[in-house]
Backbone as a ProteinNet text record, in pm:
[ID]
protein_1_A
[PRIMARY]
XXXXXXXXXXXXXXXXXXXXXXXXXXXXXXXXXXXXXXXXXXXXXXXXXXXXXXXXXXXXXXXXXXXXXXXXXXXXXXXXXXXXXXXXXXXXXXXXXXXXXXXXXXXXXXXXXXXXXXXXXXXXXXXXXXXXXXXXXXXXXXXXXXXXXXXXXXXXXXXXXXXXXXXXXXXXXXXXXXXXXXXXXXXXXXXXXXXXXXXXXXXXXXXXXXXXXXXXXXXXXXXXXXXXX
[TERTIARY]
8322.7	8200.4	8119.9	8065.2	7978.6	7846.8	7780.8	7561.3	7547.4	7444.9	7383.1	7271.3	7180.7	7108.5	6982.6	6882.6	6798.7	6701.2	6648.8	6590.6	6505.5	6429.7	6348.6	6320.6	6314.7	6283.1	6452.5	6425.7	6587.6	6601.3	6772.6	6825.5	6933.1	7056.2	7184.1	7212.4	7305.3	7371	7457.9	7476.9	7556.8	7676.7	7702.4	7809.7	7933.9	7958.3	8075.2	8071.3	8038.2	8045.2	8096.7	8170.2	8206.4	8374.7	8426.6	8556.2	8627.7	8804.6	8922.6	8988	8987.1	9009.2	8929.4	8866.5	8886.5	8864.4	8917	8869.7	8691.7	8621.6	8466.8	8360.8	8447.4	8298.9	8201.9	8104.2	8003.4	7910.9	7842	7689.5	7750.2	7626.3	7631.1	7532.4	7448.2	7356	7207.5	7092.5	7027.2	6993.2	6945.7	6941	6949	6954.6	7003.5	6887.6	6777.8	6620.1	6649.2	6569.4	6584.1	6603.8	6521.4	6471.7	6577.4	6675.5	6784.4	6904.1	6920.8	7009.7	7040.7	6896	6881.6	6891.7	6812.1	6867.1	7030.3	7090.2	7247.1	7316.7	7283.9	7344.5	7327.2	7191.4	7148.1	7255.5	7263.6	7375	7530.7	7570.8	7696.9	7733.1	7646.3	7651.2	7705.9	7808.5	7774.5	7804	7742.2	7751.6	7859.7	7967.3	8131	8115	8127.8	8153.1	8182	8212.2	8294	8126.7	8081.2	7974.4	7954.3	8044	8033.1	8000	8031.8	8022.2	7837.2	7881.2	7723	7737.2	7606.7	7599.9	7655.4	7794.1	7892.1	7892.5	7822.4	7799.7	7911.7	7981.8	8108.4	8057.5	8125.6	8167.9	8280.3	8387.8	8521.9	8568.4	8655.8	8708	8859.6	8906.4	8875.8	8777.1	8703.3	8618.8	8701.7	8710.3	8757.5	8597.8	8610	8511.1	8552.5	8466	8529.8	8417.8	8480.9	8353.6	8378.6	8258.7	8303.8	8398.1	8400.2	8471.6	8659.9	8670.2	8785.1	8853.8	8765.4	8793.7	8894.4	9021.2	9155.2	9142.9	9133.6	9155.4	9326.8	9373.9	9529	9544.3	9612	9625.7	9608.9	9674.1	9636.7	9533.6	9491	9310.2	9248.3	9250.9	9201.5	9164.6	9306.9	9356.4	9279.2	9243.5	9204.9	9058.4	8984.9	8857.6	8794	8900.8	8850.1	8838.1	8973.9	9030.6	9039	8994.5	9007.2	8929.4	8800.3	8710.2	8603.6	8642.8	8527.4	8405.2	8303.4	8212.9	8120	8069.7	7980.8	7826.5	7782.7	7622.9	7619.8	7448.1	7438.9	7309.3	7335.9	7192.6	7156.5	7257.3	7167.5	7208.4	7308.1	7367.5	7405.1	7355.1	7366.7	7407.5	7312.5	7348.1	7507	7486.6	7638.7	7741.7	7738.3	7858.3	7904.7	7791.8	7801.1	7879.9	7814.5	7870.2	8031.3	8062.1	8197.7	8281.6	8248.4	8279.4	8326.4	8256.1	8258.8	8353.5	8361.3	8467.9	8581.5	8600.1	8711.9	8790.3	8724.6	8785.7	8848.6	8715	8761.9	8875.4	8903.1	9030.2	9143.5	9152.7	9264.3	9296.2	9142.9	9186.9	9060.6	8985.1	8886.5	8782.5	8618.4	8515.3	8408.5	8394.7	8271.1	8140	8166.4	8005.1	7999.3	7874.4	7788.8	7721.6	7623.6	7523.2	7385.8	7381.5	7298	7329.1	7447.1	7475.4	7423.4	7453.3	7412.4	7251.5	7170.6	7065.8	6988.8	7020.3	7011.9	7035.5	7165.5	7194	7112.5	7058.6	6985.5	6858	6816.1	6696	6637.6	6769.3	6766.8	6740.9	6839.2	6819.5	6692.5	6631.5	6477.2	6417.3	6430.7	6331.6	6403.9	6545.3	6532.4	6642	6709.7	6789.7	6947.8	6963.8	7146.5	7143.4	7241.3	7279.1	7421.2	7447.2	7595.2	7649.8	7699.9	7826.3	7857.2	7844.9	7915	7993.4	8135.2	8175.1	8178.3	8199.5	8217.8	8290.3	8367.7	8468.7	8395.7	8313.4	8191.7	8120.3	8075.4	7926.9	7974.4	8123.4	8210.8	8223	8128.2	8141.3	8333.7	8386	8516.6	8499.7	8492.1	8450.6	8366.2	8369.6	8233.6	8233.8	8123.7	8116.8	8004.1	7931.8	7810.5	7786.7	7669	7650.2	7499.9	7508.1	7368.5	7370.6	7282.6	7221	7103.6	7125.2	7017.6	7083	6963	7003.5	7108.6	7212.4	7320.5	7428.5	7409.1	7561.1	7531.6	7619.1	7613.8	7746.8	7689.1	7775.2	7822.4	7960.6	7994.8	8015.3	8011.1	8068.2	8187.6	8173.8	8288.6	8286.3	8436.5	8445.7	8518.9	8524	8623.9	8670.5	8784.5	8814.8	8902.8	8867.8	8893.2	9008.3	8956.2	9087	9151.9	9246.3	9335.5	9243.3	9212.3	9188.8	9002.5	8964.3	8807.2	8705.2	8796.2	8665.8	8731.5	8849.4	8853.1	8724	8742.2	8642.9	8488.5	8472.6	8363	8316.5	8402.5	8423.6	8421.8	8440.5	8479	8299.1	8250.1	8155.5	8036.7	8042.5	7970.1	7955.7	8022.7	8082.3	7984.4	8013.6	7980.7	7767.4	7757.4	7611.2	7535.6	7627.2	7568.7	7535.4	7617.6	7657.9	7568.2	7488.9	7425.6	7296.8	7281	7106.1	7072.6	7151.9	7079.8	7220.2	7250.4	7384.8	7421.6	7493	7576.6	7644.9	7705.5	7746	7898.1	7909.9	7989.8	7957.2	8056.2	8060.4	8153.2	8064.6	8150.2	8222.8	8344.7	8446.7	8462.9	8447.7	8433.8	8590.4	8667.5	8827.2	8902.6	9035.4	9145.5	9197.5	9220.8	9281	9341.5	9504.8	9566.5	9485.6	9459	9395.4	9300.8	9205.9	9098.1	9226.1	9274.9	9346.5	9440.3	9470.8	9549.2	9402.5	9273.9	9168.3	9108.5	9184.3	9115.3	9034.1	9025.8	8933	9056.6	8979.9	9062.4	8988.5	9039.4	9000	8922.7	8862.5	8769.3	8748	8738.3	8650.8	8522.5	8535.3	8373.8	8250.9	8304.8	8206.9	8188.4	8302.1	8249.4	8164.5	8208.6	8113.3	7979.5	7961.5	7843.2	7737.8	7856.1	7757.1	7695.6	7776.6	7765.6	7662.7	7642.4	7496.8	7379.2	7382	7256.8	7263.2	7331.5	7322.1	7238.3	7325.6	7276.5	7197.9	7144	7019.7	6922.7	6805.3	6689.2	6661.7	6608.5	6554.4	6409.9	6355.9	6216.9	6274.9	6395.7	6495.9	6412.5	6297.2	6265.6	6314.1	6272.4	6291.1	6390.5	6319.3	6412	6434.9	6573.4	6636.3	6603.7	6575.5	6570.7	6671.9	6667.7	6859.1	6834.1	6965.8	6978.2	6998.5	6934.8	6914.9	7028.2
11228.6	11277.6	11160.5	11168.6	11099.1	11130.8	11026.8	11091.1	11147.3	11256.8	11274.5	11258.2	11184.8	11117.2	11203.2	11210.8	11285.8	11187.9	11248.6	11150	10998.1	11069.9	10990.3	10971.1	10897.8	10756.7	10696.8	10572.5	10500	10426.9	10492	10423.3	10421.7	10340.3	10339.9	10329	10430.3	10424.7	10254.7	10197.1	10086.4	10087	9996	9972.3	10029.4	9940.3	9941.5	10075.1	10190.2	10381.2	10459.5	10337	10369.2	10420.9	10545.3	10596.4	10482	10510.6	10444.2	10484.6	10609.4	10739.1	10784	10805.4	10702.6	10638.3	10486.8	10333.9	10314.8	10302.9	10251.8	10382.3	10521.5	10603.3	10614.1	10573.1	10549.1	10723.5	10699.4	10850.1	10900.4	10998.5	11136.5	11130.9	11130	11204.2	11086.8	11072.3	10970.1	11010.2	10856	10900.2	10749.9	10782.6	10659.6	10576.6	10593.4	10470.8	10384.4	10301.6	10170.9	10124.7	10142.5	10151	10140.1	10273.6	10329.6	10218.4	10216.9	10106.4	9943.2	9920.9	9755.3	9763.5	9851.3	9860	9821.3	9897.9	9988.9	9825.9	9732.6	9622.9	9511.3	9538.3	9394.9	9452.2	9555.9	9589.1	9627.3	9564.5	9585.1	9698.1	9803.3	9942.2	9935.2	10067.4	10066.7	10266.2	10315.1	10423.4	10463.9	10550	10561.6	10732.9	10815.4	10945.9	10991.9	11094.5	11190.2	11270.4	11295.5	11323.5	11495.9	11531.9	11685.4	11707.8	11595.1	11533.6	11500.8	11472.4	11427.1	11281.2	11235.5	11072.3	11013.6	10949.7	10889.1	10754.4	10702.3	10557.2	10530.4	10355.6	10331.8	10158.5	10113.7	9977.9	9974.2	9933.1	9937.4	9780.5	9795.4	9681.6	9729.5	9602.1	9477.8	9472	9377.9	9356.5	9252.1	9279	9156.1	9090.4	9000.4	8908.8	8733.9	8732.4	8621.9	8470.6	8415.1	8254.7	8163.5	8075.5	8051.2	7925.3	7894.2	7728	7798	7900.1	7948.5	8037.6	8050.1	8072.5	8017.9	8087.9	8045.9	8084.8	7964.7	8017	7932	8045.3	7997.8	7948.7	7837.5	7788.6	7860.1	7963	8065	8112.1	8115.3	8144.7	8056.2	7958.1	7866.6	7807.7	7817.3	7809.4	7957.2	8025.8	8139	8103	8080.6	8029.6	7951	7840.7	7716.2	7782.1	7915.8	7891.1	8025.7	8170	8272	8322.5	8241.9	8259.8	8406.9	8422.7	8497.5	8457	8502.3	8437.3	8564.1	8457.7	8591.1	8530.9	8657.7	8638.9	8698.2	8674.6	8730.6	8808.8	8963.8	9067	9096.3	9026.4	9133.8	9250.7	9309.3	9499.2	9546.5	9566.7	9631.6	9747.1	9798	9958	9985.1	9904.5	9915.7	9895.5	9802.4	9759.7	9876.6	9884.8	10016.5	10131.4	10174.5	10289.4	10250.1	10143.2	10117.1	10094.9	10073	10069.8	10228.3	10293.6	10430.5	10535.3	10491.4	10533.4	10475.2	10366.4	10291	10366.9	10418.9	10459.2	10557.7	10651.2	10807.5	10795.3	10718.6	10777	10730.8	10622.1	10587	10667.6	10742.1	10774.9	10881.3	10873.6	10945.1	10823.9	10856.8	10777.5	10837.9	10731.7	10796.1	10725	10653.4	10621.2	10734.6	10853.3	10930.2	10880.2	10978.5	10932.7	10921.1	10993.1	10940.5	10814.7	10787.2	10648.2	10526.2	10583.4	10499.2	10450	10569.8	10603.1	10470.4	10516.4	10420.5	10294	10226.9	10086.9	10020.6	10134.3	10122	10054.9	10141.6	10093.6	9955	9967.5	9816.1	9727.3	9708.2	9631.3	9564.2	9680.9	9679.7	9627.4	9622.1	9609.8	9442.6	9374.5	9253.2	9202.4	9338.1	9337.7	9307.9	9410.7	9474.5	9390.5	9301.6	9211.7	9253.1	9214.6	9214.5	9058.1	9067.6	8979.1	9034.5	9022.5	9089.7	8952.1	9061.1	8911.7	8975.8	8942.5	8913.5	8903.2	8995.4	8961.4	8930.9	8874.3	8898.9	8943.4	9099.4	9140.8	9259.8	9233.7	9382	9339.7	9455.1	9425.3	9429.7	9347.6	9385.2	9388.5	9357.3	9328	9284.6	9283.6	9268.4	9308.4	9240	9341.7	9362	9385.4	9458.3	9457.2	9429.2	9402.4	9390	9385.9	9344.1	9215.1	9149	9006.8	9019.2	8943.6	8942.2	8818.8	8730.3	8616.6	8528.9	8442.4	8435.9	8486.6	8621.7	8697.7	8846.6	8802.3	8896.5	9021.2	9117	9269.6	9349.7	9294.7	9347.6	9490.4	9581.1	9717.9	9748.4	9698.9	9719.5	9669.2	9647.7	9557.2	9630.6	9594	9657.3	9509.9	9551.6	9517.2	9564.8	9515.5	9585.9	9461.5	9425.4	9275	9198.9	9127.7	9096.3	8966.2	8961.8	8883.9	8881.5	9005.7	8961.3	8962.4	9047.1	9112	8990.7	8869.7	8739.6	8678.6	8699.8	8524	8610.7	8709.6	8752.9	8717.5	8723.9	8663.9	8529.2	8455.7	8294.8	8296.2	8348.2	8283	8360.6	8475	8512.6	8354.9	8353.1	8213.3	8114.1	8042.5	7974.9	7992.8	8084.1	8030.3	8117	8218.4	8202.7	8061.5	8005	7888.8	7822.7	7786.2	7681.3	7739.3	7868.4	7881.3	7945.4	8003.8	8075.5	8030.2	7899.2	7836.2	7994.5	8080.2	8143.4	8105.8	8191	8163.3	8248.8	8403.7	8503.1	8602.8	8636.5	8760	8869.5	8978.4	9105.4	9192.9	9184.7	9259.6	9393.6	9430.4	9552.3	9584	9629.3	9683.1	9596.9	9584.3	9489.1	9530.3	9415.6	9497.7	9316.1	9354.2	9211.4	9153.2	9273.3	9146.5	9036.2	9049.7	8990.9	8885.2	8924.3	8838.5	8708.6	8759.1	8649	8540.6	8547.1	8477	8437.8	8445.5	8405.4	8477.4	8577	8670.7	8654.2	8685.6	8729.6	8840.6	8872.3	8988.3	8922.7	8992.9	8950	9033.9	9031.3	9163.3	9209.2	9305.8	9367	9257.6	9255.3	9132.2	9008.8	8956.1	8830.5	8859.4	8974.3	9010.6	9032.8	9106.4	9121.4	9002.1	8906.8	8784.2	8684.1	8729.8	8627.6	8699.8	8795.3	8897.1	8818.1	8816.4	8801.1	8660.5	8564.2	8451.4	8379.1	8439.5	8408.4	8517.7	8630.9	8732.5	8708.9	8637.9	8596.5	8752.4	8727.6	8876.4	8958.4	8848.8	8877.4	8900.1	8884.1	8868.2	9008.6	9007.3	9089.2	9050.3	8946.4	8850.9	8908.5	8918.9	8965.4	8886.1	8840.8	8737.2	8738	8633.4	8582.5	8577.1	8695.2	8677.7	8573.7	8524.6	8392.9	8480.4	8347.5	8414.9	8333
-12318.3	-12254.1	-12196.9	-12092.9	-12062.9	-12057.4	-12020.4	-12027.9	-11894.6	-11925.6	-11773.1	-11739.9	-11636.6	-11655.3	-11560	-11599.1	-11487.9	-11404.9	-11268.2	-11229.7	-11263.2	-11338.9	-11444.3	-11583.2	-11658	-11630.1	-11589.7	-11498.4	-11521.1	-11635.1	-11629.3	-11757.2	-11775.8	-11809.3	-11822.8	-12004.1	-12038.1	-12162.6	-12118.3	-12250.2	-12263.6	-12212.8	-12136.3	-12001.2	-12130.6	-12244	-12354.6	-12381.4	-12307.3	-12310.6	-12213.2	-12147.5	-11961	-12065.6	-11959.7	-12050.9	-12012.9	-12063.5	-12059.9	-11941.1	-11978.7	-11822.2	-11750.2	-11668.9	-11553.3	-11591.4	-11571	-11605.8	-11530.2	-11670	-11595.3	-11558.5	-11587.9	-11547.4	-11648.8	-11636.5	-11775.8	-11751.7	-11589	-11655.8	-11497.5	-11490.2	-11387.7	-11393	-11245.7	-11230	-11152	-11225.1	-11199.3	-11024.4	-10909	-10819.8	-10750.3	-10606.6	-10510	-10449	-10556.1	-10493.4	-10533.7	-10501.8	-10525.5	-10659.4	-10698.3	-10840	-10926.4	-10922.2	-10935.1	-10895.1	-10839.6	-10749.8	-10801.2	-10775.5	-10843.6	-11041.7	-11075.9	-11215.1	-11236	-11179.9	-11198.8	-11165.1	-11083.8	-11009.9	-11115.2	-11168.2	-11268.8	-11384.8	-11416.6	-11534.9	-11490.7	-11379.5	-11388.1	-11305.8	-11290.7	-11276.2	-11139	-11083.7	-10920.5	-10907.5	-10786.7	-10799.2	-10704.1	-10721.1	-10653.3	-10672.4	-10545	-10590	-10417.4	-10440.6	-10327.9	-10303.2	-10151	-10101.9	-10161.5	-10202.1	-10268.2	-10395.6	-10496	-10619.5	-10656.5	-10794.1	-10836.5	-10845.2	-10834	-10818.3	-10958.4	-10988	-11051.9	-11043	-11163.2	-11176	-11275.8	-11230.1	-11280.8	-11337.2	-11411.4	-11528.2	-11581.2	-11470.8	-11510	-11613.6	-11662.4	-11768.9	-11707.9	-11680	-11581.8	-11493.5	-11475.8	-11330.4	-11238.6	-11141.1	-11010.5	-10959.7	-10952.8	-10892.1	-10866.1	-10768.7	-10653.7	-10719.2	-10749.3	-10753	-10631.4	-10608.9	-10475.9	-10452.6	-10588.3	-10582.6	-10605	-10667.3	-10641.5	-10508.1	-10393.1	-10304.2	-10256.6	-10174.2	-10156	-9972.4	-9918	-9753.9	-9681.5	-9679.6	-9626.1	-9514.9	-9448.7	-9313.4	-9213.9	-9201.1	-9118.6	-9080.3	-9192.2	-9172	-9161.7	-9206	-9118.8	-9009.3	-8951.4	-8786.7	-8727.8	-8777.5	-8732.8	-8715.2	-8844.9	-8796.4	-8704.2	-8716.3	-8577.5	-8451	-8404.3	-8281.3	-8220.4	-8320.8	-8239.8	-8165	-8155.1	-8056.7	-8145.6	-8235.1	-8328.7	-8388.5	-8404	-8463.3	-8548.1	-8639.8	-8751.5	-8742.4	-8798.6	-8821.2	-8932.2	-8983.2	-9147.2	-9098.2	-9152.2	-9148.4	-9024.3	-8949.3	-8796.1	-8699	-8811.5	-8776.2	-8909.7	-9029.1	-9116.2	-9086.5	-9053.2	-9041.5	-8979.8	-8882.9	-8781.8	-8920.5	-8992.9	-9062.3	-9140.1	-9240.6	-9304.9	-9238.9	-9168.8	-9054.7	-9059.4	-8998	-8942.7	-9088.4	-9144.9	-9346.8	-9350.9	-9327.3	-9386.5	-9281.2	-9127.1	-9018.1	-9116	-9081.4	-9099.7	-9235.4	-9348	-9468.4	-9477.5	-9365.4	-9354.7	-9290.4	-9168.2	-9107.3	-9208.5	-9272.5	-9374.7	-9436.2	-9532.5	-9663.5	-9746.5	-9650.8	-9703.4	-9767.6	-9776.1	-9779.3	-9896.1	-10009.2	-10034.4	-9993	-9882	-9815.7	-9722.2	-9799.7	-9701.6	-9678.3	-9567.1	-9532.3	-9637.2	-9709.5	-9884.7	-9899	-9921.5	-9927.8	-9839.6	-9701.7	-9571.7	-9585	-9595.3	-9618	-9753.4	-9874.1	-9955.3	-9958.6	-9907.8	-9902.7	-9759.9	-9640.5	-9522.3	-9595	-9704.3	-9760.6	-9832.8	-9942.3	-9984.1	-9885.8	-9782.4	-9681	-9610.9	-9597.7	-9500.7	-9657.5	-9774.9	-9868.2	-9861	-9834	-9858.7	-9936.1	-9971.8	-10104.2	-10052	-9943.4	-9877.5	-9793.8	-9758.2	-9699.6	-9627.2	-9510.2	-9444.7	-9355.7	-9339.6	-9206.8	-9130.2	-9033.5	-8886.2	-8848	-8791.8	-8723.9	-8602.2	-8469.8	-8348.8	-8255.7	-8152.6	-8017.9	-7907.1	-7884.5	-7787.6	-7789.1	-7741.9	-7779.7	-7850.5	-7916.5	-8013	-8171.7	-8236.1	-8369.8	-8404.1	-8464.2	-8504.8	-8679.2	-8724.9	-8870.1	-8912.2	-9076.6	-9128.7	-9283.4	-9375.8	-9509.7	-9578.3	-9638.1	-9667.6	-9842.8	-9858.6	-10020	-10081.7	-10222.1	-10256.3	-10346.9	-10294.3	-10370.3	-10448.6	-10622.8	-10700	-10744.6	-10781.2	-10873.2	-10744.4	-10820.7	-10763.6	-10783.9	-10788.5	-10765.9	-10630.5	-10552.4	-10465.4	-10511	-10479.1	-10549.4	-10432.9	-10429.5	-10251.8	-10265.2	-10148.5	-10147.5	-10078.3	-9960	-9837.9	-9778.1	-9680.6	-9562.4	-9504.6	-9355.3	-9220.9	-9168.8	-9113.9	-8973.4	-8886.6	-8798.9	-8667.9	-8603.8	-8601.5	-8555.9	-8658.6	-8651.2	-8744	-8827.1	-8970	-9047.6	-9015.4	-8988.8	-8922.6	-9013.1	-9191.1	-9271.6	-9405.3	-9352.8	-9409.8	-9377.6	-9235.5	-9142.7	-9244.3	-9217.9	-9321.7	-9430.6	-9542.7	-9696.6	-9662.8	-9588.5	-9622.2	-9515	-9499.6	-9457.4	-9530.6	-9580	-9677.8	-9776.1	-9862.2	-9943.4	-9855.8	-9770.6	-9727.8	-9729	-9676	-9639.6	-9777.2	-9842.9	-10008.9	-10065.3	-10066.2	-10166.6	-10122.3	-9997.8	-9960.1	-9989.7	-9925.1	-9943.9	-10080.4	-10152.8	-10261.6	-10418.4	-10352.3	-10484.5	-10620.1	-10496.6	-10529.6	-10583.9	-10721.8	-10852.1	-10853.9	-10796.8	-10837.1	-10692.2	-10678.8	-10623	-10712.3	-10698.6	-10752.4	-10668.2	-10734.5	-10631.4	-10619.5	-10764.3	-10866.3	-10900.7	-10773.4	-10864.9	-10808.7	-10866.7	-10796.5	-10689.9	-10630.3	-10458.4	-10481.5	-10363.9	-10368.6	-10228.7	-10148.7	-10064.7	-10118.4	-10186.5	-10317	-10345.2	-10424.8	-10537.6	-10449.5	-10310.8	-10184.6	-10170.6	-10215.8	-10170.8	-10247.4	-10400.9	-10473.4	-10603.5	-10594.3	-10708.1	-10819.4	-10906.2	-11028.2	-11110.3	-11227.6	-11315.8	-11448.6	-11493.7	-11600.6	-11652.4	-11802.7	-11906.5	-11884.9	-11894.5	-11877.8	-11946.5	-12058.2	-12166.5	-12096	-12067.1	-11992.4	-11866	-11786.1	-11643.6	-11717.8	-11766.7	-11826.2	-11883.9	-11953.2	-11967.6	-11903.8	-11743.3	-11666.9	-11567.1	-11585.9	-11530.7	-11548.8	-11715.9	-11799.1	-11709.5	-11716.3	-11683.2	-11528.6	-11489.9	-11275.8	-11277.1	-11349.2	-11282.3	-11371.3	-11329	-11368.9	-11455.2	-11581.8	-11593	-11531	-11439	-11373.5	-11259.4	-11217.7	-11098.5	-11026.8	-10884.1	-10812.8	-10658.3	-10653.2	-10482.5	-10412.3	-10308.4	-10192.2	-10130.5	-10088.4	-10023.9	-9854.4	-9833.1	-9662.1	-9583.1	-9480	-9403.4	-9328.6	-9277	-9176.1	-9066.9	-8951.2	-8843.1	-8764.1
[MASK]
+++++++++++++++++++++++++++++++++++++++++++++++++++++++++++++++++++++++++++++++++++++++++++++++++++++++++++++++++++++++++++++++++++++++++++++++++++++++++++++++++++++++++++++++++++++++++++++++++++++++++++++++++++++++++++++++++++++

């Protein structure tokens, strides 16, 4: 069984209550404000559900998450960065990314970024919180990925691309201008995927993710981060 949580007050039962089956579903219910949101992020929490569904907050054991000194960029990509004539920015089409996050899934495979969703992570954003990458063919979004920053750990959600290796040049430059302006510590990956694991992430126990929460998220941790322009 899991908890069900009503609007108010927020509150998460202890991450170590998330089932076995599904791996990580801890509560039901709760809601997508801010409030709601940034709680759920400082504890690990993230909310994953099908737009017909009730709002399904998850704390899976294993966690994947990326550090930035273990970042793995392959020659290829490399050569890709110098020379494909792509370029990224940080925070200045959120909304777009999102959006193209949530196309991009549906036609694969089906999406649980609704527009509730859109809506909510739209918000963080304007409050300071949701951060993205766009990368660039000229004046054509091709990729990109989208997330929230507290402390120094940024808590990714999704990425696209549209051109070959575009929602890489993304991640390696996420990394990059984390690390410099706000000495980013962790990124959270949340589940394993080998693309992740070709770049570097690895898996970790819930316990250790968790300790490393307490650690890089100030517990006064409110600040809303400054996008680069």
């Amino acid at each position: 069984m899991i908890d069900w949580l009503a609007p108010w007050p927020v509150g998460f039962p202890p991450s170590e209550n998330a089932l076995e089956t599904p791996n990580g579903l801890l509560a039901a219910g709760g809601a997508l404000t801010p409030d709601w949101l940034l709680a759920a992020y400082r504890r690990g929490i993230f909310p994953w559900f099908n737009e017909e569904d009730p709002i399904l907050w998850w704390s899976p054991d294993p966690r994947m998450v990326l550090f930035p000194e273990s970042l793995r960029v392959r020659r290829s990509l490399a050569k890709r960065l110098r020379n494909s004539g792509m370029t990224a920015t940080f925070d200045q089409a959120f909304e777009s990314v999102i959006t193209q996050c949530a196309e991009q899934r549906q036609a694969l495979e089906g999406t649980w970024i609704s527009s509730d969703i859109i809506r909510a992570y739209v918000n963080l954003h304007q409050l300071g919180h949701g951060h993205s990458v766009e990368v660039w063919e000229g004046d054509t979004l091709v990729g990109g990925l989208y997330g929230i920053l507290l402390g120094r750990v940024f808590f990714g959600e999704s990425m696209f691309s549209i051109r070959p290796d575009s929602s890489k040049i993304a991640l390696v430059r996420l990394v990059e201008w984390l690390s410099e302006d706000h000495d980013l510590a962790m990124i959270d990956c949340q589940m394993h995927t080998s693309h992740l694991a070709s770049m570097g992430a690895c898996d970790i126990s819930r316990e250790h993710f968790d300790a490393l929460l307490r650690r890089y998220i100030p517990e006064d941790c409110q600040e809303a981060s400054t996008p680069r322009r």
